[in-house]
PDB file with one MODEL, atoms N, CA, C and O in Angstrom:
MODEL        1
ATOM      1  N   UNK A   1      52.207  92.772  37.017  1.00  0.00           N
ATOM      2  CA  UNK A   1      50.800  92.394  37.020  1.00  0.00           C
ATOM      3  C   UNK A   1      50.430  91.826  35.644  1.00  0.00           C
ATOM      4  O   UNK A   1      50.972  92.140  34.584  1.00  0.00           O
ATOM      5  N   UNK A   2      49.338  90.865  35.820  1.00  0.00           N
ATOM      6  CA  UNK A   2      48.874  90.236  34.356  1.00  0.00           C
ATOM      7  C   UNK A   2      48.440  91.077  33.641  1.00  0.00           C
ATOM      8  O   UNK A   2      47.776  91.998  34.117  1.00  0.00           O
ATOM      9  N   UNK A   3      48.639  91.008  32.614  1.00  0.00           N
ATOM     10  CA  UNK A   3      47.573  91.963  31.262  1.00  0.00           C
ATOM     11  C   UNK A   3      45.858  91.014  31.838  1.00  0.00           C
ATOM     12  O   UNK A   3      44.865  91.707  32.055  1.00  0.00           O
ATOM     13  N   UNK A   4      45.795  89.604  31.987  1.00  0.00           N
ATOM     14  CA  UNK A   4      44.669  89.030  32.254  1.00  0.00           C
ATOM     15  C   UNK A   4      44.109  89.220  33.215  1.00  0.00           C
ATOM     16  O   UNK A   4      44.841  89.761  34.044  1.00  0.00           O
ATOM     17  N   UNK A   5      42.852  88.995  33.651  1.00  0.00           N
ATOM     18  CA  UNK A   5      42.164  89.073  35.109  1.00  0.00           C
ATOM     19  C   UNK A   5      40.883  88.214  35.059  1.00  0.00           C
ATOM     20  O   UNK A   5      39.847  88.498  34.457  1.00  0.00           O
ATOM     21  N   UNK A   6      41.108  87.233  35.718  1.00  0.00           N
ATOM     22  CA  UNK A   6      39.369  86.432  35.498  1.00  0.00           C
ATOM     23  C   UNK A   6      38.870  86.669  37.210  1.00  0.00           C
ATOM     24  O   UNK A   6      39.689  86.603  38.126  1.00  0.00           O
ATOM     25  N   UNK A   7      37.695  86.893  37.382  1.00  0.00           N
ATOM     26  CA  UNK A   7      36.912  87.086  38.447  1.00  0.00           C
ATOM     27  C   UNK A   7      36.699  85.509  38.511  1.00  0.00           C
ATOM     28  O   UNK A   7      36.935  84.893  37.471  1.00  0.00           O
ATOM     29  N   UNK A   8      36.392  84.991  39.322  1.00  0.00           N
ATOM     30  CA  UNK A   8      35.723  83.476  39.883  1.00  0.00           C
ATOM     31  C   UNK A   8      35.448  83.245  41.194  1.00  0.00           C
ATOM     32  O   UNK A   8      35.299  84.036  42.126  1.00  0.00           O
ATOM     33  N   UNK A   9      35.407  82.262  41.152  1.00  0.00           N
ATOM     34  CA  UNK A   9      34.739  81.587  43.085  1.00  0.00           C
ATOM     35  C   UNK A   9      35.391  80.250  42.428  1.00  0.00           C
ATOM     36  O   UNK A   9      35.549  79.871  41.268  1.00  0.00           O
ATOM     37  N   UNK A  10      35.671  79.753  43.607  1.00  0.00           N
ATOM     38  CA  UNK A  10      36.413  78.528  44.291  1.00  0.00           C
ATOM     39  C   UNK A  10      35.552  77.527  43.907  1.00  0.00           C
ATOM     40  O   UNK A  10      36.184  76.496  43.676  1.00  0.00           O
ATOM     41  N   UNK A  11      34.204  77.393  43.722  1.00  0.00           N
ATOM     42  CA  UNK A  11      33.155  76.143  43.527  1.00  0.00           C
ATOM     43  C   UNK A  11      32.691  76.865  41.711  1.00  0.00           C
ATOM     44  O   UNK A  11      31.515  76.515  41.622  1.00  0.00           O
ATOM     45  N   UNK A  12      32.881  77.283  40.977  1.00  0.00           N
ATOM     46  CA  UNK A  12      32.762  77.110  39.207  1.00  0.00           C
ATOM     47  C   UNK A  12      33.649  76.504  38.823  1.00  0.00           C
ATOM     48  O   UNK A  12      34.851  76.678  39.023  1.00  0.00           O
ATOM     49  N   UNK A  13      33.058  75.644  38.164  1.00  0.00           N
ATOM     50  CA  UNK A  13      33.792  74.617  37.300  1.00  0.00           C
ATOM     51  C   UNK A  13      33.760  75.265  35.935  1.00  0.00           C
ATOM     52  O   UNK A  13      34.464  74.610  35.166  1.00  0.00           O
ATOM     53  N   UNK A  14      33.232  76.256  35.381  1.00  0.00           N
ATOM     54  CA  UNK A  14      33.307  77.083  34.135  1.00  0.00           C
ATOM     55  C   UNK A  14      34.611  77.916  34.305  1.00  0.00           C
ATOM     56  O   UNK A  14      35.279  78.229  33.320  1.00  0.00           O
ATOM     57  N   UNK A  15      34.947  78.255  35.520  1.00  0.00           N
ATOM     58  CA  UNK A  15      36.242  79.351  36.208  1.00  0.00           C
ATOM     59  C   UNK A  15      37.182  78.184  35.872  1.00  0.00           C
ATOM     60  O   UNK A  15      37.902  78.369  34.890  1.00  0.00           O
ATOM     61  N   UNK A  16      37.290  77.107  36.468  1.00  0.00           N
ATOM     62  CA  UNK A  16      38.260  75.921  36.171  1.00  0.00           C
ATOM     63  C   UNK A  16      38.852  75.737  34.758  1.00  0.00           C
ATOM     64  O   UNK A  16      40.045  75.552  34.517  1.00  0.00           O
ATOM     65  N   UNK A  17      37.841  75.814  33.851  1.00  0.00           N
ATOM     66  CA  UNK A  17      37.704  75.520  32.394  1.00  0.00           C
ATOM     67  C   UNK A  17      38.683  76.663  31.845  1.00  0.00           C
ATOM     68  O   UNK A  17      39.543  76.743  30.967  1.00  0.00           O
ATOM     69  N   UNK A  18      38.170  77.423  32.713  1.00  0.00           N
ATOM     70  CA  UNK A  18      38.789  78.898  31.559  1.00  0.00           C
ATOM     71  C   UNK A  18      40.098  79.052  32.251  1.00  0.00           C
ATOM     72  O   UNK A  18      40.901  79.699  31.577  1.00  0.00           O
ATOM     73  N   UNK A  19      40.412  78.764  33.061  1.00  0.00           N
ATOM     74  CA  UNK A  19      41.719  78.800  33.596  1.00  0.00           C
ATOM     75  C   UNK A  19      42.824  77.840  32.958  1.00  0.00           C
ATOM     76  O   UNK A  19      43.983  78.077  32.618  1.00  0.00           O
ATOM     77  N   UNK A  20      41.950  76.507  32.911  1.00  0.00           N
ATOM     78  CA  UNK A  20      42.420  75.316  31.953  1.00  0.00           C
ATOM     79  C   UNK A  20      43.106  75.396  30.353  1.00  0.00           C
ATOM     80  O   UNK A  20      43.947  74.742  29.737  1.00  0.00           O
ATOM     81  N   UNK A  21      42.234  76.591  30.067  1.00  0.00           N
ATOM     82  CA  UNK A  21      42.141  76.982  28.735  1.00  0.00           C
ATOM     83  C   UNK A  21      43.527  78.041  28.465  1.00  0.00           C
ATOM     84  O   UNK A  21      44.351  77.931  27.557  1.00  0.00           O
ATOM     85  N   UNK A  22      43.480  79.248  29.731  1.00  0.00           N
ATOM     86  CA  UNK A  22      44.964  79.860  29.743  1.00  0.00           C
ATOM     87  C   UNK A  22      46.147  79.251  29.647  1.00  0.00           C
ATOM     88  O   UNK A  22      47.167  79.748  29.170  1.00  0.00           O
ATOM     89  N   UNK A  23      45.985  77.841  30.237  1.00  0.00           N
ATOM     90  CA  UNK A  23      47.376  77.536  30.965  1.00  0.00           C
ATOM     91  C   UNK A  23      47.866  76.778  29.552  1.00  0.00           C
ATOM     92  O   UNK A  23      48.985  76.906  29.056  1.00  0.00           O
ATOM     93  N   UNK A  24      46.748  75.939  29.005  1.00  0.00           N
ATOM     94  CA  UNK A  24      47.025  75.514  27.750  1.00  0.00           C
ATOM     95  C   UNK A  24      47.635  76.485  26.673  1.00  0.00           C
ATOM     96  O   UNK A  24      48.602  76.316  25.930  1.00  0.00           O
ATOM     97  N   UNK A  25      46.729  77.617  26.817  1.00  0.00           N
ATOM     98  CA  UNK A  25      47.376  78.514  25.475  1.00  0.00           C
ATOM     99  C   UNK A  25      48.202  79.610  26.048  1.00  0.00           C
ATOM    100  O   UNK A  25      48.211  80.777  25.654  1.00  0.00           O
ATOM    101  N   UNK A  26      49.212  78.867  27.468  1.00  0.00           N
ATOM    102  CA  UNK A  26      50.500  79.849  27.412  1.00  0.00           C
ATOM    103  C   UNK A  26      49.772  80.935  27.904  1.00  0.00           C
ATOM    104  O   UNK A  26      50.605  81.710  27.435  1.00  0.00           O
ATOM    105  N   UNK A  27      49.156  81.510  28.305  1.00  0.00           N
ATOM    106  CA  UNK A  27      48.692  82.916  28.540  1.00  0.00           C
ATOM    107  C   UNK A  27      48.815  83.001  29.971  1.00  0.00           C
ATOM    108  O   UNK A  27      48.424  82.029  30.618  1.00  0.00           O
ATOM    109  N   UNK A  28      49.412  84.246  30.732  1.00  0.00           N
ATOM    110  CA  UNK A  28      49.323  84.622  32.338  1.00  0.00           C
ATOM    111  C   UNK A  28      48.229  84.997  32.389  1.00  0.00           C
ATOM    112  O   UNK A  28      47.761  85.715  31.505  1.00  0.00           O
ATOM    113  N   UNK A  29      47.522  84.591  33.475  1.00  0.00           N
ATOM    114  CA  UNK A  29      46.040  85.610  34.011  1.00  0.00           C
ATOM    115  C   UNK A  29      46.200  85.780  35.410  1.00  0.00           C
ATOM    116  O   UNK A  29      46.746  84.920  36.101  1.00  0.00           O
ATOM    117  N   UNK A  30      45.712  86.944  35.907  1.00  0.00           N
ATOM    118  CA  UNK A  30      45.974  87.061  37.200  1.00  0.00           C
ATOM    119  C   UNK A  30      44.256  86.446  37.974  1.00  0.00           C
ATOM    120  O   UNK A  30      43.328  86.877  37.291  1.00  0.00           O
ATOM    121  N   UNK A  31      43.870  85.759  38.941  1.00  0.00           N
ATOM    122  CA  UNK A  31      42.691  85.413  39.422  1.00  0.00           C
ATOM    123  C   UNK A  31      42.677  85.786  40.646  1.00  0.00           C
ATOM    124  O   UNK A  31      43.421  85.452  41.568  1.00  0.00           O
ATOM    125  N   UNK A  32      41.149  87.019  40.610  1.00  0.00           N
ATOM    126  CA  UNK A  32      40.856  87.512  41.704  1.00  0.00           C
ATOM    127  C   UNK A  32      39.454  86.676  42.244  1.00  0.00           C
ATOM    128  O   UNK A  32      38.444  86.566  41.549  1.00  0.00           O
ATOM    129  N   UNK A  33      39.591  86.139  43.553  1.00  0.00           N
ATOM    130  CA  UNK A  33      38.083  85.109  44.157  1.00  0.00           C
ATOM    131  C   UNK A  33      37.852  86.585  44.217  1.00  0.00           C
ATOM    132  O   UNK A  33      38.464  87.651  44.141  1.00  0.00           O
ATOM    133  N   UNK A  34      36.216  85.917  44.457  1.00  0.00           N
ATOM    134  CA  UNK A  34      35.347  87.388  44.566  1.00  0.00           C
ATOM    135  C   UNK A  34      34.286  86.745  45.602  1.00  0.00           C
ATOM    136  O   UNK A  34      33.302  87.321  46.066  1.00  0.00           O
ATOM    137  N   UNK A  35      34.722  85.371  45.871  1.00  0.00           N
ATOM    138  CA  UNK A  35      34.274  84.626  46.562  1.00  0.00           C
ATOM    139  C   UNK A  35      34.756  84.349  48.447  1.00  0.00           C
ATOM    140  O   UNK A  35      34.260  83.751  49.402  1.00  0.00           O
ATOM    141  N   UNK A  36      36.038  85.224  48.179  1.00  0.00           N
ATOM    142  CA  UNK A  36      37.183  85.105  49.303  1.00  0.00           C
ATOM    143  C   UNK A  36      37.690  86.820  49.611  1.00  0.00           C
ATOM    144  O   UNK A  36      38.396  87.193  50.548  1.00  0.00           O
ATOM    145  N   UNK A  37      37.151  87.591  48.632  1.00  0.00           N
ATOM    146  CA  UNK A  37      37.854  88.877  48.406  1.00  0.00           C
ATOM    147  C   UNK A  37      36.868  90.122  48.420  1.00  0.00           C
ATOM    148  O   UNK A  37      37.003  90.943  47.513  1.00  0.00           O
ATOM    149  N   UNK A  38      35.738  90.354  49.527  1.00  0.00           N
ATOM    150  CA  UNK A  38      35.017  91.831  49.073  1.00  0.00           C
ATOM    151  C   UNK A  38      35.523  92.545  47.870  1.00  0.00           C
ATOM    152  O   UNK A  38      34.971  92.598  46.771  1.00  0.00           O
ATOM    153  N   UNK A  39      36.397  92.967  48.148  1.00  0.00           N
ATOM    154  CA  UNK A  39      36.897  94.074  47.375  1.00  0.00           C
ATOM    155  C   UNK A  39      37.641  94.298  46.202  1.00  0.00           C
ATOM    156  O   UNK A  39      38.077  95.289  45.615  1.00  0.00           O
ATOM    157  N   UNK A  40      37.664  92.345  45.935  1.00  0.00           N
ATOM    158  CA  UNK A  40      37.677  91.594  44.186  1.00  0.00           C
ATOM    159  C   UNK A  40      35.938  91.950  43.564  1.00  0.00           C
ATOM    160  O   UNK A  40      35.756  92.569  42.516  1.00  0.00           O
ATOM    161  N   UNK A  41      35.015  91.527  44.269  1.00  0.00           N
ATOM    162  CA  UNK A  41      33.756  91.639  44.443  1.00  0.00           C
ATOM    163  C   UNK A  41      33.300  92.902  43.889  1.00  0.00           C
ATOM    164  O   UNK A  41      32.562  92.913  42.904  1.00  0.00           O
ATOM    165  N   UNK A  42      33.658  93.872  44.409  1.00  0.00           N
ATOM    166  CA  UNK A  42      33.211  95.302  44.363  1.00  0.00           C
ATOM    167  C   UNK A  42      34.092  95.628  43.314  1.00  0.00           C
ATOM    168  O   UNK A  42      33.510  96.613  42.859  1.00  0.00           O
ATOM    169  N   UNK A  43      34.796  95.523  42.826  1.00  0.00           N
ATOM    170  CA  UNK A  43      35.958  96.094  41.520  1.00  0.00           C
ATOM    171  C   UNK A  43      35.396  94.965  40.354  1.00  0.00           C
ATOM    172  O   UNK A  43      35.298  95.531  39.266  1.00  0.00           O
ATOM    173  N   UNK A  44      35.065  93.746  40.302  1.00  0.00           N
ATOM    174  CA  UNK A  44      34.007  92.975  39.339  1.00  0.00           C
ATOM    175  C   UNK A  44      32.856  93.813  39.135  1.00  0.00           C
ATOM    176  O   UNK A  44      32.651  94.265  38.009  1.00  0.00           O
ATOM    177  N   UNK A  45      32.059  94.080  40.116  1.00  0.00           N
ATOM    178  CA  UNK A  45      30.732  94.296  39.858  1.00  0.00           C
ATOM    179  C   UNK A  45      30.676  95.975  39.255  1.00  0.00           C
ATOM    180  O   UNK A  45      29.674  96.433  38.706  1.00  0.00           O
ATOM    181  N   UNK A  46      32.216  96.922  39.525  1.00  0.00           N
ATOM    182  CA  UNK A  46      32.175  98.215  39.118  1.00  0.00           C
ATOM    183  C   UNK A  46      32.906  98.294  37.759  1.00  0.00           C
ATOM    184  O   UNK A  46      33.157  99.303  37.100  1.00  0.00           O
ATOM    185  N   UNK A  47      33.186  97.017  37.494  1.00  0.00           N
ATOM    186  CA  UNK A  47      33.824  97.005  35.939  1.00  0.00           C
ATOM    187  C   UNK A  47      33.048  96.427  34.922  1.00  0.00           C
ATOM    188  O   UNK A  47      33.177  96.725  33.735  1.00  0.00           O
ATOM    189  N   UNK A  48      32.237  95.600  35.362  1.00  0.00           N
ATOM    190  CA  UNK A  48      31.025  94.663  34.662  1.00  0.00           C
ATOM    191  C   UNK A  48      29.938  95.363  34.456  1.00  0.00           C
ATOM    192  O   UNK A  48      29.119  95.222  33.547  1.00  0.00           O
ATOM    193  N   UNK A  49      29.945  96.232  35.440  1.00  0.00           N
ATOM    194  CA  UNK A  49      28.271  97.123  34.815  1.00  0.00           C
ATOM    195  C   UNK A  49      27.468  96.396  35.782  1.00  0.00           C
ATOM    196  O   UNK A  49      26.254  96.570  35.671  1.00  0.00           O
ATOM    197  N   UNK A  50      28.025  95.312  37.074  1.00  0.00           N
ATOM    198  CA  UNK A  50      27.074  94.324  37.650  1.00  0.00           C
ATOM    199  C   UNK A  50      26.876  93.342  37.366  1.00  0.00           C
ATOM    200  O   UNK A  50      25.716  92.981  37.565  1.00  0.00           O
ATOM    201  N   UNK A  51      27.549  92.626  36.932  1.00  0.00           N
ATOM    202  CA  UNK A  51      27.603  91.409  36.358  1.00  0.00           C
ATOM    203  C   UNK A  51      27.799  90.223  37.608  1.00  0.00           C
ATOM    204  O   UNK A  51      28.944  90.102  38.041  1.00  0.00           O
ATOM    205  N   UNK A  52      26.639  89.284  38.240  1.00  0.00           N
ATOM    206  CA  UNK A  52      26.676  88.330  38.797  1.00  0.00           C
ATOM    207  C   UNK A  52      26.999  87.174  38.511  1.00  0.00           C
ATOM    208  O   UNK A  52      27.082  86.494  39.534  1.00  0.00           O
ATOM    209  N   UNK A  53      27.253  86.545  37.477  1.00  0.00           N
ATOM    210  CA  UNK A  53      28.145  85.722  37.024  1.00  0.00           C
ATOM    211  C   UNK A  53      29.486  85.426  36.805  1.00  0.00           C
ATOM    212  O   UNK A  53      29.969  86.253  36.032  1.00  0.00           O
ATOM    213  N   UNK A  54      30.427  84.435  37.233  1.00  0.00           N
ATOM    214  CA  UNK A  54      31.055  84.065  37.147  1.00  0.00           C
ATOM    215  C   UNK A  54      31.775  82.944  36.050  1.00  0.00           C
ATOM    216  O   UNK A  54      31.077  81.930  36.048  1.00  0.00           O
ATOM    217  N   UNK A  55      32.942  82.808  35.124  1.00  0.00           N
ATOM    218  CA  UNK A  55      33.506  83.856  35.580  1.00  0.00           C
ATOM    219  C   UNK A  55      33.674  85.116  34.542  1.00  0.00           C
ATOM    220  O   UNK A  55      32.921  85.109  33.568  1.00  0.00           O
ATOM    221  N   UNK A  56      34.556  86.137  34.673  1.00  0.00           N
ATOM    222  CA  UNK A  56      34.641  86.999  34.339  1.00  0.00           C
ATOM    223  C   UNK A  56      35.548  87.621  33.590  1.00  0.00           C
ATOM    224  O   UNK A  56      36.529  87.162  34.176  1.00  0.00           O
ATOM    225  N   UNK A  57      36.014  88.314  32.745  1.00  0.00           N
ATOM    226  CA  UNK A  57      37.648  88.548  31.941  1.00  0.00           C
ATOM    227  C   UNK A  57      37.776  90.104  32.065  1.00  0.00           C
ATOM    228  O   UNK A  57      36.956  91.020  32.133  1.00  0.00           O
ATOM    229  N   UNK A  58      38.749  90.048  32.065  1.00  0.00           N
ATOM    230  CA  UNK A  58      39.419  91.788  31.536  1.00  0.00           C
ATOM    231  C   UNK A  58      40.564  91.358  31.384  1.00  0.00           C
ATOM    232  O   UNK A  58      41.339  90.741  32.115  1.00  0.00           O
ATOM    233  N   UNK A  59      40.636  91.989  29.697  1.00  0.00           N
ATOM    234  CA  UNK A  59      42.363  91.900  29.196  1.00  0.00           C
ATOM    235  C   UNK A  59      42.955  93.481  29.088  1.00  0.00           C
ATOM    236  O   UNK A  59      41.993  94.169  28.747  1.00  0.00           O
ATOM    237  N   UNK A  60      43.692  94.001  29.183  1.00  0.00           N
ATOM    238  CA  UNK A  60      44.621  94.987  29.291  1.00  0.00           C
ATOM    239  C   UNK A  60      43.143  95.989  29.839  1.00  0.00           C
ATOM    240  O   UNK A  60      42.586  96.766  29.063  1.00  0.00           O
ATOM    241  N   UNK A  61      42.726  95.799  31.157  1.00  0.00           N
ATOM    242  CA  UNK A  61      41.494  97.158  31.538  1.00  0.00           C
ATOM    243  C   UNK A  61      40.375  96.749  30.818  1.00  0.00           C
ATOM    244  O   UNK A  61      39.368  97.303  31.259  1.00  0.00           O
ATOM    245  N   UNK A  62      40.204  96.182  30.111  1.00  0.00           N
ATOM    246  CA  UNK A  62      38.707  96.055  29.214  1.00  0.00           C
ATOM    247  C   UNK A  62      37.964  94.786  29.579  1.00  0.00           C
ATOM    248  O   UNK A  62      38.274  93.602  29.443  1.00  0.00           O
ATOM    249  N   UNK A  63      37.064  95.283  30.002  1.00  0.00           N
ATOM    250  CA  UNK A  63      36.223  93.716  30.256  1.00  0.00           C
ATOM    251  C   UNK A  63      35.882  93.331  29.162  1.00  0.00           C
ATOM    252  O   UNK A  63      35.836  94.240  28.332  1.00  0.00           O
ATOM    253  N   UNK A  64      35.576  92.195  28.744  1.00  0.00           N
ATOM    254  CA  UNK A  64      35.749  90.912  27.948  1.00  0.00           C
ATOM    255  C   UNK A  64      34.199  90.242  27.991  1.00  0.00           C
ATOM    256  O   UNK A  64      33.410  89.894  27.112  1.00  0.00           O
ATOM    257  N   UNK A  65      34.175  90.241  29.235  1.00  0.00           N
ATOM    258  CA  UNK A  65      32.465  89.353  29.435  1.00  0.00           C
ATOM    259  C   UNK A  65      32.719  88.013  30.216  1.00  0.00           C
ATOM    260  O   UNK A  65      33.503  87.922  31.161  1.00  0.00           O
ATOM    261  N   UNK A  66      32.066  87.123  29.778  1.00  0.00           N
ATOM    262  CA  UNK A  66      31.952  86.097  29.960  1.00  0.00           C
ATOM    263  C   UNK A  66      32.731  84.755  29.953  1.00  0.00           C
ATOM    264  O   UNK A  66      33.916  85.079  30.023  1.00  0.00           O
ATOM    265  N   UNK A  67      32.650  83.646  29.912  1.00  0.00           N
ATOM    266  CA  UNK A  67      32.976  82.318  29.185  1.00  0.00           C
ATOM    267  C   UNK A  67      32.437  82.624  27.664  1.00  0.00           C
ATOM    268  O   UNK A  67      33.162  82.948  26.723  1.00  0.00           O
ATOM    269  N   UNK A  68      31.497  82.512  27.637  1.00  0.00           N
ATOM    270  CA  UNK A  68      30.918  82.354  26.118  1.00  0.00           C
ATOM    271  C   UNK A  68      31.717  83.575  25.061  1.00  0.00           C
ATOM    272  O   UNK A  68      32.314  83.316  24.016  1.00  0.00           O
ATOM    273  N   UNK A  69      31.534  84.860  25.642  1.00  0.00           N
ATOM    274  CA  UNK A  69      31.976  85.575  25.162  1.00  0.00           C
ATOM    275  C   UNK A  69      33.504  85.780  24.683  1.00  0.00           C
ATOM    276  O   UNK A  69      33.858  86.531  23.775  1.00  0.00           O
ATOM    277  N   UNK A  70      34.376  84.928  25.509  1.00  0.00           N
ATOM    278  CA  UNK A  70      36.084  84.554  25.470  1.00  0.00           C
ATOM    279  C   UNK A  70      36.082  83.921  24.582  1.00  0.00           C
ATOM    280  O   UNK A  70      36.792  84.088  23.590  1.00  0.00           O
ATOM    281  N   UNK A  71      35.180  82.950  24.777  1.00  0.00           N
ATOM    282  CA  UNK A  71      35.205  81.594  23.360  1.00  0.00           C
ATOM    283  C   UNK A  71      35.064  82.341  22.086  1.00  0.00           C
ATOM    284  O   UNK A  71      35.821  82.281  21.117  1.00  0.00           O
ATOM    285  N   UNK A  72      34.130  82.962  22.205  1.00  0.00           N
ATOM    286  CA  UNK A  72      34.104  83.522  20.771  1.00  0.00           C
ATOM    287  C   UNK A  72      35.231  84.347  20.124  1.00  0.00           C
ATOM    288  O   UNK A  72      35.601  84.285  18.951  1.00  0.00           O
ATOM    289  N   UNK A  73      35.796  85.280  21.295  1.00  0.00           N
ATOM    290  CA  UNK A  73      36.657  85.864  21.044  1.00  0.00           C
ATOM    291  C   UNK A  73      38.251  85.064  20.383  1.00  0.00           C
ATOM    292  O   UNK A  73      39.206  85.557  19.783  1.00  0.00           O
ATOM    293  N   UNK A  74      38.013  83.933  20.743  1.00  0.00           N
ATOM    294  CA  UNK A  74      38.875  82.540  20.418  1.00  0.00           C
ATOM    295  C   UNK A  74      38.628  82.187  18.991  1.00  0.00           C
ATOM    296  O   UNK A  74      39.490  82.135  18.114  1.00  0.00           O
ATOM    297  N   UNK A  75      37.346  81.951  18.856  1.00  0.00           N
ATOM    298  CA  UNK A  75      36.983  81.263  18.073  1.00  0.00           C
ATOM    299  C   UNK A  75      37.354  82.390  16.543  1.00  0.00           C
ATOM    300  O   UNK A  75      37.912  82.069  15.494  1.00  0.00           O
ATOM    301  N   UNK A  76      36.780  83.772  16.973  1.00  0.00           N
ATOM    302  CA  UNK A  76      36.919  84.494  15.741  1.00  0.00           C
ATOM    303  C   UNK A  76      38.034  84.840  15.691  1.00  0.00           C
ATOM    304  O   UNK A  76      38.260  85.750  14.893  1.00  0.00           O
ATOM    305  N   UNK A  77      39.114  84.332  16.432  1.00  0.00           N
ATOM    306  CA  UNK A  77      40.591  85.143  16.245  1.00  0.00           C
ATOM    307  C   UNK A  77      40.797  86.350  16.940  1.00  0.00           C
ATOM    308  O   UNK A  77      41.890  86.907  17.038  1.00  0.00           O
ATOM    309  N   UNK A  78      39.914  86.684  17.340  1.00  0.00           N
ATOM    310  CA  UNK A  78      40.012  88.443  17.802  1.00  0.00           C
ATOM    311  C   UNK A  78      40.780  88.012  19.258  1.00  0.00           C
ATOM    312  O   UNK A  78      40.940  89.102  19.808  1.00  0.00           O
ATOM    313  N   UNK A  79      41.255  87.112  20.028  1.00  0.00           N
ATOM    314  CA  UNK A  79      42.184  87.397  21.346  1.00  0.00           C
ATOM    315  C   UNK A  79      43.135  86.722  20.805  1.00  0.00           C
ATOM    316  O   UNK A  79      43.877  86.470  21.754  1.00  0.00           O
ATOM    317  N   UNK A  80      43.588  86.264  19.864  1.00  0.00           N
ATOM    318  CA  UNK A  80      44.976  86.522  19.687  1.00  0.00           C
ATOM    319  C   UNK A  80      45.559  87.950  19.489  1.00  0.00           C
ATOM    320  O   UNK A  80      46.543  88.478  20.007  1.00  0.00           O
ATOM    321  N   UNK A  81      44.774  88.359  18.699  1.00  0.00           N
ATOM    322  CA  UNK A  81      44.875  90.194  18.422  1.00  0.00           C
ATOM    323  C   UNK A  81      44.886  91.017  19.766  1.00  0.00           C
ATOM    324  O   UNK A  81      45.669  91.955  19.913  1.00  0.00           O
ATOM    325  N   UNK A  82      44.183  90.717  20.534  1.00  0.00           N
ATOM    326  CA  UNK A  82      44.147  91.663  21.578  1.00  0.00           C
ATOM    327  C   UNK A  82      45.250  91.285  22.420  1.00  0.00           C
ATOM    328  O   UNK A  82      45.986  92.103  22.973  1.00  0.00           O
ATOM    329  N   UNK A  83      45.400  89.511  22.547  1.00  0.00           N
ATOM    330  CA  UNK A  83      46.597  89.434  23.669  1.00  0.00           C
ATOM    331  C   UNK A  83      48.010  89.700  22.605  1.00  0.00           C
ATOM    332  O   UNK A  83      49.039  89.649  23.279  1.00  0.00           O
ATOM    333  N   UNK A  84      48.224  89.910  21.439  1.00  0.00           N
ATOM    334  CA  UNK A  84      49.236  90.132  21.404  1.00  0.00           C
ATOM    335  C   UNK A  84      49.927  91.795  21.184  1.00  0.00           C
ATOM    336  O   UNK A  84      51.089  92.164  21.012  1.00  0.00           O
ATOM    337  N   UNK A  85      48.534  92.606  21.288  1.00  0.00           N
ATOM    338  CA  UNK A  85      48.876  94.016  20.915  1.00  0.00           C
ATOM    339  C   UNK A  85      50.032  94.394  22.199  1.00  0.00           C
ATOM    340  O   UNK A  85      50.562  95.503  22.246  1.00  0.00           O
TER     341      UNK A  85
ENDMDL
END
């Protein structure tokens, strides 16, 4: 199983992006639709705190947040640190 997990739906083009963004920087993610999958759905919304947006991250069990929130995590260096612990 991936250390990654992005929640999405089939119609975000932000889910596209960030997927775009893995494949570029080498990284496995595993992608659960939540759009195709109740019970991707219900394991998003019980790990997020409820989070209706798409899409979504968890790296090793820890949710992550957002798009915006990944970026940053990019941007400040901090997921190289986490994906390489």
């Amino acid at each position: 199983m991936s250390r990654i997990i992005i929640y999405s739906t089939g119609t975000c083009p932000i889910c596209d992006k960030a997927k775009q963004l893995f494949k570029k920087w080498n990284l496995d993610y595993q992608e659960s639709r939540v759009d195709l999958d109740k019970n991707a759905l219900k394991e998003m919304l019980s790990i997020t705190n409820h989070a209706r947006m798409v899409p979504q991250f968890v790296i090793d069990d820890k949710w992550i947040g957002g798009f915006t929130e990944l970026t940053e995590l990019h941007m400040d260096g901090e997921l190289d640190t986490l994906i390489n612990n």
